[in-house]
C-alpha positions in Angstrom: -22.1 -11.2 -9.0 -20.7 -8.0 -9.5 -19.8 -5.3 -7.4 -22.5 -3.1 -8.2 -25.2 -5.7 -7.9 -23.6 -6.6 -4.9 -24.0 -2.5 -3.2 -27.6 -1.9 -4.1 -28.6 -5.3 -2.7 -26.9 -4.2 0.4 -28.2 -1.1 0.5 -32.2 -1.9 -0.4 -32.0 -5.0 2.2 -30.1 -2.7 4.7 -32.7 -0.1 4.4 -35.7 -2.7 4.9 -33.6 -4.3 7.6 -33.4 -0.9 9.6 -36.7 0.2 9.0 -37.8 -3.2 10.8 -35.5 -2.9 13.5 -36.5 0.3 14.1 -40.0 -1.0 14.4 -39.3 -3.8 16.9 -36.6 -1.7 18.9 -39.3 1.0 19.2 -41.8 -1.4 20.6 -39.4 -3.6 22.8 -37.9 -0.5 24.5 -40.7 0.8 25.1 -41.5 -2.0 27.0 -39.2 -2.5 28.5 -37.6 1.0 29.7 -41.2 2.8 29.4 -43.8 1.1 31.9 -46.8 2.5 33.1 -49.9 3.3 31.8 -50.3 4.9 28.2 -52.7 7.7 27.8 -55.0 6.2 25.6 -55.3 3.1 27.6 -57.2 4.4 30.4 -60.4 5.3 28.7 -61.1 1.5 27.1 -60.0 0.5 31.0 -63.0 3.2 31.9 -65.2 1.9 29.6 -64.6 -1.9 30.2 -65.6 -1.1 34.4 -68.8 1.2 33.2 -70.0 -1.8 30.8 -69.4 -4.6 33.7 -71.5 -2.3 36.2 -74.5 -1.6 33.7 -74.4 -5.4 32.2 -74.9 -6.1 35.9 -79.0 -7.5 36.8 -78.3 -6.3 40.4 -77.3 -2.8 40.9 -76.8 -2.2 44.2 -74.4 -0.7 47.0 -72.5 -3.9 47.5 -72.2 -5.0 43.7 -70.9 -2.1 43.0 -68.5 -2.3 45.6 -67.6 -5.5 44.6 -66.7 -4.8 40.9 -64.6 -0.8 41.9 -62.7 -3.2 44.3 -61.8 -5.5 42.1 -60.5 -3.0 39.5 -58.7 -1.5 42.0 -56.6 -5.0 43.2 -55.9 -5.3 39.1 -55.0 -1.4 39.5 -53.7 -0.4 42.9 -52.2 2.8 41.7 -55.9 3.9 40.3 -58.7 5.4 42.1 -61.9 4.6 41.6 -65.0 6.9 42.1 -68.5 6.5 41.5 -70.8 9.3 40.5 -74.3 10.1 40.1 -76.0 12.7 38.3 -76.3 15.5 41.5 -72.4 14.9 42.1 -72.4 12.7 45.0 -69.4 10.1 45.5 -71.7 6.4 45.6 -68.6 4.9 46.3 -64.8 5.7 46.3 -62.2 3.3 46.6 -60.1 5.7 48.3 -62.6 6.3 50.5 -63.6 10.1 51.0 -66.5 9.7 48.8 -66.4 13.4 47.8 -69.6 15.4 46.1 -68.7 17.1 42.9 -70.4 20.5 41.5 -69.8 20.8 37.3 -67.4 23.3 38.1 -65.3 20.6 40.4 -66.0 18.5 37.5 -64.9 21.1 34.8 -61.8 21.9 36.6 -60.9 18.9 36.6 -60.8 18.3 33.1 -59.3 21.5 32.7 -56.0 21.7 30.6 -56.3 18.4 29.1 -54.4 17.3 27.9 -51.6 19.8 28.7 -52.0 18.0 32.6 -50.5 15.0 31.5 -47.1 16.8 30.9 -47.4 18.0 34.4 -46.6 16.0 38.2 -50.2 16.1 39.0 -53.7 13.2 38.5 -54.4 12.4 35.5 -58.5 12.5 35.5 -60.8 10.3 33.0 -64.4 10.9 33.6 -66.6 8.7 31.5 -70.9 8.5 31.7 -73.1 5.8 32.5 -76.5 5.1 32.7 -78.1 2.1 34.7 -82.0 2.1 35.3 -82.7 5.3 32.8 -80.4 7.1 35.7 -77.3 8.6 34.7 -73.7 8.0 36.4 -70.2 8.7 36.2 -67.0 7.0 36.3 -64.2 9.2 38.1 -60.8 7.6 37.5 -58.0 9.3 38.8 -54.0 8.0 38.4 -50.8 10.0 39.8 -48.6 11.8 37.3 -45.9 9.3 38.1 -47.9 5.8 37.0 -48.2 7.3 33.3 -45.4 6.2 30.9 -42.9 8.8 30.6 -42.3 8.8 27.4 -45.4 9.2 24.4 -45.9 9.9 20.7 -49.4 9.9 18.9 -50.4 10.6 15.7 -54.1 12.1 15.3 -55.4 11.6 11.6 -58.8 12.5 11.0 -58.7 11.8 6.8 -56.5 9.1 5.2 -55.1 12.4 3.2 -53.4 13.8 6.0 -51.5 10.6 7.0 -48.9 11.6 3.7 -48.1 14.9 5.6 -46.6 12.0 8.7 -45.2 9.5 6.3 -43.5 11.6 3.4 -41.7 13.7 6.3 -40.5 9.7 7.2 -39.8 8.9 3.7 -37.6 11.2 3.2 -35.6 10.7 6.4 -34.4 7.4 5.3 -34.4 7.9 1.7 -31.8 10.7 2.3 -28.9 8.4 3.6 -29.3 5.9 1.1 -29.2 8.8 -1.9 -26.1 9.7 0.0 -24.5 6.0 0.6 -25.8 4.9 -3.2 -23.8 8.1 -4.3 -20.7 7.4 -2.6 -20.6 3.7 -3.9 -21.3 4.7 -7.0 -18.2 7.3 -6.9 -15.9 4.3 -5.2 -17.7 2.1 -8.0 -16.3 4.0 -10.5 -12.7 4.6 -9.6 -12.5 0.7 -8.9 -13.6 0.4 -12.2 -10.8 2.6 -13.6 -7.8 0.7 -11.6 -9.6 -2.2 -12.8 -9.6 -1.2 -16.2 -6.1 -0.1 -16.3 -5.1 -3.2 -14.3 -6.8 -5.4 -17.4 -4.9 -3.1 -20.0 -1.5 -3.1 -18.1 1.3 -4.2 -20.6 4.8 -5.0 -19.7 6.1 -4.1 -23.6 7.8 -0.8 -23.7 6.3 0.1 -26.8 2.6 -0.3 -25.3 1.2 2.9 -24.4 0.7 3.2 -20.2 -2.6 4.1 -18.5 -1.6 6.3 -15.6 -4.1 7.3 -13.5 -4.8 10.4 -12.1 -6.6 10.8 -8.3 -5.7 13.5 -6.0 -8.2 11.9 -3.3 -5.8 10.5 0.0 -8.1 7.7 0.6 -7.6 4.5 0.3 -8.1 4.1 -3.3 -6.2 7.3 -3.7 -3.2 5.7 -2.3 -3.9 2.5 -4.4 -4.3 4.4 -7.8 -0.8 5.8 -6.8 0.8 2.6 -5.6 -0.8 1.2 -9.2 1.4 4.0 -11.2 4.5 3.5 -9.2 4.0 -0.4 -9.8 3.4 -0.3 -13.5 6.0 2.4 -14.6 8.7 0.3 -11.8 7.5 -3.0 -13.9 7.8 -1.1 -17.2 11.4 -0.2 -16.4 12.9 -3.8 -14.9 10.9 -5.2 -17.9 13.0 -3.1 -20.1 16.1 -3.9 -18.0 15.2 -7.2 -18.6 15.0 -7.2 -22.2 18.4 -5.2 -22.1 20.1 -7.4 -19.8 18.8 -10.8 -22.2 20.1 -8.8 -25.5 23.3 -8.4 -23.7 23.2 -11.6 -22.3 23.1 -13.5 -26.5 25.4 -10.6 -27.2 27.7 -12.2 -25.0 27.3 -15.8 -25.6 28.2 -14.5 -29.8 31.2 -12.5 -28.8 32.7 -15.0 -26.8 32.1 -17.6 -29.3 33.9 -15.5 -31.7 36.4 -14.6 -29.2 37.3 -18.3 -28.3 37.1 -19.1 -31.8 39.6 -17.3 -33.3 42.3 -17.6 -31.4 41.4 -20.8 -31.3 41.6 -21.4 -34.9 45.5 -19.7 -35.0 46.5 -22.0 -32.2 45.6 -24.9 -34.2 47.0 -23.3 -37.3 50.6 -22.8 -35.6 50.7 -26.2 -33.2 50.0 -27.8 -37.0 52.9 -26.3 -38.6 55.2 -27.2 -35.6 54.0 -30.3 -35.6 54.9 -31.1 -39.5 58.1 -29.0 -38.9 56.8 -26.4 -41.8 58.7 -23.7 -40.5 61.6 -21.6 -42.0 63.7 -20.8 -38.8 64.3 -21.3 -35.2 63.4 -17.4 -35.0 59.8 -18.3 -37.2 59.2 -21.3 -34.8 59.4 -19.1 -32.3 57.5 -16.7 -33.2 54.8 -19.5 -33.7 54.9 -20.2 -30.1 55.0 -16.7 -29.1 51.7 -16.6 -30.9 50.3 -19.4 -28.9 51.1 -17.9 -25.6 49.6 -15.4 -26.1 46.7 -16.4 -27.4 46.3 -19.3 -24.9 46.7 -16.4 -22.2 43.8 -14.5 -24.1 41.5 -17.4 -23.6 42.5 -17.5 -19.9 41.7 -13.9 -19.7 38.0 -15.2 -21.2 37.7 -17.5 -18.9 38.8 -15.7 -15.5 36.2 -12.8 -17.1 33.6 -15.6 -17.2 34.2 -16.8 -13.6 33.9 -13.3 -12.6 30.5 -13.2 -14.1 29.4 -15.9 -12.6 30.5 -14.9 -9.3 28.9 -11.4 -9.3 25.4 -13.1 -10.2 25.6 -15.5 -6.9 26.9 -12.5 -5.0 30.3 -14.1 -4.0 32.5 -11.0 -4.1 33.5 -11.1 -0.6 36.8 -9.2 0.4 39.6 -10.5 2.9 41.1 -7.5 4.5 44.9 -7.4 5.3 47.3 -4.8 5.0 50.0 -4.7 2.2 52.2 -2.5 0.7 50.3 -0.9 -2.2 53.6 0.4 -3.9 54.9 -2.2 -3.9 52.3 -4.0 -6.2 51.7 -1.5 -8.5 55.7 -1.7 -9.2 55.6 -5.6 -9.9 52.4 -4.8 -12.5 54.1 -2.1 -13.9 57.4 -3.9 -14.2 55.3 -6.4 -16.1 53.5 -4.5 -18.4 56.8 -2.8 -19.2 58.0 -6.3 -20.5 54.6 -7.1 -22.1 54.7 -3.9 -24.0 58.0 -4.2 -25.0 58.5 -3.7 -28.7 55.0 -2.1 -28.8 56.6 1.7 -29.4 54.2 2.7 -26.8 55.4 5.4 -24.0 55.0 4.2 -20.3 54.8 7.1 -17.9 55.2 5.4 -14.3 55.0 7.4 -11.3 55.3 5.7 -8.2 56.6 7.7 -4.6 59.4 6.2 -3.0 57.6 6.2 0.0 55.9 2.6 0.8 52.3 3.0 1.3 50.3 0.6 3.2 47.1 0.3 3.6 44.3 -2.6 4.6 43.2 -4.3 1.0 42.2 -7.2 -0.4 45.3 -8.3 -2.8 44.4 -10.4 -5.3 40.7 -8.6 -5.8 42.9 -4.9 -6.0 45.4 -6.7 -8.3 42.6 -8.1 -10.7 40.6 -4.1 -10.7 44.0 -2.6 -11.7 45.1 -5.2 -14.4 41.4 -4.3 -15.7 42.0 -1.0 -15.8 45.3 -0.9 -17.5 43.9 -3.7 -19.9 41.4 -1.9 -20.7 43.5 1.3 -21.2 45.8 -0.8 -23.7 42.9 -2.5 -25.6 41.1 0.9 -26.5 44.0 3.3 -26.1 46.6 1.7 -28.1 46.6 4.5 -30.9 47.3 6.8 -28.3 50.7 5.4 -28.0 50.8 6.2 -24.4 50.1 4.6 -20.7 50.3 6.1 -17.8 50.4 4.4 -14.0 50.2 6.8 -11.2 50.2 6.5 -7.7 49.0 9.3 -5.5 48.1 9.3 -1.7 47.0 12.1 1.1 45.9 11.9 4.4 42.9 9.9 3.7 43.1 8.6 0.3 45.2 6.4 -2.0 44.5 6.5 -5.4 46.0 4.1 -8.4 45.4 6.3 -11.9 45.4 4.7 -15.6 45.8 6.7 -18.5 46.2 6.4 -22.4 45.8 8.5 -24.9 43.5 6.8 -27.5 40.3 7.3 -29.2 38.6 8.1 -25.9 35.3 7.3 -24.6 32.1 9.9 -26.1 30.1 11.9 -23.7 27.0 9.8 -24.6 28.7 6.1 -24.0 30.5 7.8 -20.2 27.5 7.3 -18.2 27.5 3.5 -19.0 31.0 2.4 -18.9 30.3 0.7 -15.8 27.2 -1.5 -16.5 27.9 -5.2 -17.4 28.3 -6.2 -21.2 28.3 -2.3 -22.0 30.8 -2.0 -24.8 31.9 1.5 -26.4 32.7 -0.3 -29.6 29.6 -2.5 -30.3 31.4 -3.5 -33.9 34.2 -6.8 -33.1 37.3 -4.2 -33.3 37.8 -4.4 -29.5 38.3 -7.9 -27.3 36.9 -8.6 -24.2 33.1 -9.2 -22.6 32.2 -6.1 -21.6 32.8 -6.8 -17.7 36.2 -5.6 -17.0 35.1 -1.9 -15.4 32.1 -2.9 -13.7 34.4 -5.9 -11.7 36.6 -2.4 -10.9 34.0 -1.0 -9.7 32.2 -3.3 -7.4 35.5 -4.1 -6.5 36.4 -0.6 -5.1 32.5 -0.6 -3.7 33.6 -3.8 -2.0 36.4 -1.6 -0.4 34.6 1.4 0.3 36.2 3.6 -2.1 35.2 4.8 -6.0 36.3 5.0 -9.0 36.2 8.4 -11.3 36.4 8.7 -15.1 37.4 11.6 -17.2 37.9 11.6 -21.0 38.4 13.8 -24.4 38.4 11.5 -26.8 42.1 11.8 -28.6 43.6 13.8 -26.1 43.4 12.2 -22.8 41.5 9.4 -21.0 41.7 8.5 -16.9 40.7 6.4 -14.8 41.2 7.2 -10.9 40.3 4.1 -8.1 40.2 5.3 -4.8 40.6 3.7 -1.8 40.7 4.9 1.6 43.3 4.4 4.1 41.3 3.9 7.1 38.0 3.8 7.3 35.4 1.0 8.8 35.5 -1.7 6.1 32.0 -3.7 5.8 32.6 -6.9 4.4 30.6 -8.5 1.9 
């Protein structure tokens, strides 16, 4: 059933329910909080004692007694009078037995029915005749034996009774126009979120339905918490879809990579194998080859195990202090030997001054090599690497330059994502994974990294660690 099926029945059975209820309510607490006699009772009672008396064969003192007495034990509270024609009281259960002009008479029924809204008797005079001789009934009943609380309608054509039930109509029509409007209005702007909830699409290239409701309701706040939801799908669907291109990017460059150098590996351990060489200086050379591309496929594979362990979250640092001078000399020292023959300028600029500071060694030692393999690997044109060391009060840095091809403006704001590589052609090595292990590697230590470049003139890269400050280990 749907919704709007489901709101008028409620509201056409809730409006018959409540004009019911009303009815019984109105009755039953009247009942029971509104006791006494009604106005309109007492004449029928009136007329019910005159018809017993003249139905009576006998009428005489004593069955007349007989029958006021015995209205009056079914109604203590009432007095009873009989009267005849000239005034005189027959009998009074009260008994004064009083004689009445008209004008007693007429003053008594003076102001009725305004009386009954006063603290005084109520009077209710009603004729008889018995014998051809007429009589009257005198009933009289205190002010405080009435009900308190009365409401009569008078209608004298069937006309007339519209002007008391339109006036009624209309009072409960008017709150069910107003709730039938309001669920209609809620109907409709569940209908929207329902409709843009049916068209939602996940593909970037799908337009988006964002709705627009200023209302701070309830449904206000869920149309907002719908656009927020669908554009934050949108984007970690497209984050997705990047993150899966890099990730088959990745499995094809490091076939390649571990292919190649594969492939001239097996090329040179054949020729020393068959003994195909010219020299000891060309055998040699052949083995120089496989070093170092046997060390480039360890490279690969400690840049795979540092994938794997930033996706299970296992980067977790063990603090000690160690002299930070004193490592960046032994990497220098061996890059100097690495590079050697290279014609590449090293600039190293290290104080003499031992610094030492709380770090992690091996994880600092793997975000510097990837700096200054990174610096080599796209900076080589350049013909120039710089290592700096630099410390003040409350910072040591470790700064990489080259002077290469540079990094572009456009490509400097995503250096630092995983698989993000400057040169998507095969001209550089590597996975794409070096800088962002630098950088969640200086996060791990509380300090940053910076990046500054002009392509052909100068590229640097700064980490910065702090020497004291409140480590959180991961």
């Amino acid at each position: 059933m749907k919704l709007r099926t489901k709101l008028w029945l409620s509201l056409v059975l809730s409006a018959a329910l409540s004009m019911v209820l009303f009815g019984y309510m109105t009755v039953w607490i009247g009942k029971a909080a509104n006791k006494g006699y009604a106005l309109l009772e007492l004449n029928p009672l009136a007329q019910s004692i005159v018809d017993s008396i003249e139905e009576q064969p006998d009428f005489g003192a004593d069955a007349l007694k007989r029958t006021l007495e015995r209205a009056r034990e079914q109604h203590p509270a009432i007095r009873f009078l009989w009267i005849n024609d000239q005034g005189q009281s027959l009998y009074d259960t009260a008994g004064l037995n009083p004689t009445f002009t008209f004008h007693d008479l007429a003053m008594l029924m003076k102001n009725m029915p305004e009386k009954y809204f006063k603290e005084d008797n109520v009077p209710i005079l009603t004729p008889a005749t018995k014998d051809g001789q007429s009589y009257f009934l005198l009933i009289s009943i205190p002010a405080s034996e009435m009900k308190q609380g009365e409401v009569y309608f008078l209608i004298r054509k069937t006309t007339s009774l519209l002007t008391l039930v339109l006036p009624l109509f209309l009072s409960f029509l008017l709150p069910f126009l107003v709730a039938l409007w309001l669920f209609s209005f809620l109907n409709k702007r569940i209908r929207k979120l329902n409709l843009a909830l049916n068209r939602l699409n996940i593909q970037s290239d799908s337009p988006l339905v964002e709705l627009i409701d200023t209302s701070k309701d309830e449904l206000g706040q869920l149309t907002r918490h719908y656009n927020s939801m669908a554009n934050r799908i949108r984007t970690q669907f497209a984050e997705i879809q990047q993150f899966e291109s890099k990730r088959k990017l990745l499995l094809s460059n490091l076939s390649h990579d571990l292919r190649t150098p594969l492939t001239t590996m097996l090329g040179c351990a054949e020729m020393i194998r068959t003994g195909n060489y010219k020299d000891q200086k060309e055998l040699q050379a052949r083995a120089k080859i496989i070093l170092q591309r046997c060390r480039y496929m360890d490279k690969l594979l400690d840049q795979m195990l540092d994938i794997s362990r930033h996706d299970a979250g296992d980067l977790a640092i063990r603090l000690e202090t160690h002299n930070i001078s004193e490592l960046v000399r032994k990497m220098a020292a061996e890059y100097i030997m690495i590079l050697d023959g290279d014609h590449i300028e090293l600039d190293i600029e290290i104080p003499d001054e031992d610094i030492h500071l709380p770090i992690d060694a091996p994880l600092t030692e793997r975000a510097l090599r990837n700096m200054i393999d990174n610096a080599i690997r796209y900076g080589k044109e350049g013909r120039y690497l710089g290592i700096h060391l630099t410390a003040d009060d409350h910072t040591v840095s470790v700064i990489v330059k080259d002077k290469g091809k540079g990094i572009a403006p456009e490509h400097q704001a995503h250096i630092y994502e995983r698989f993000y590589r400057v040169d998507s052609g095969r001209q550089g090595e590597g996975l794409g994974i070096g800088l962002a292990i630098v950088k969640d590697i200086a996060l791990a230590h509380q300090g940053s990294v910076e990046m500054s470049s002009t392509p052909n003139v100068e590229t640097v890269f700064r980490i910065n660690l702090p020497r004291q400050y409140p480590y959180n280990r991961l």
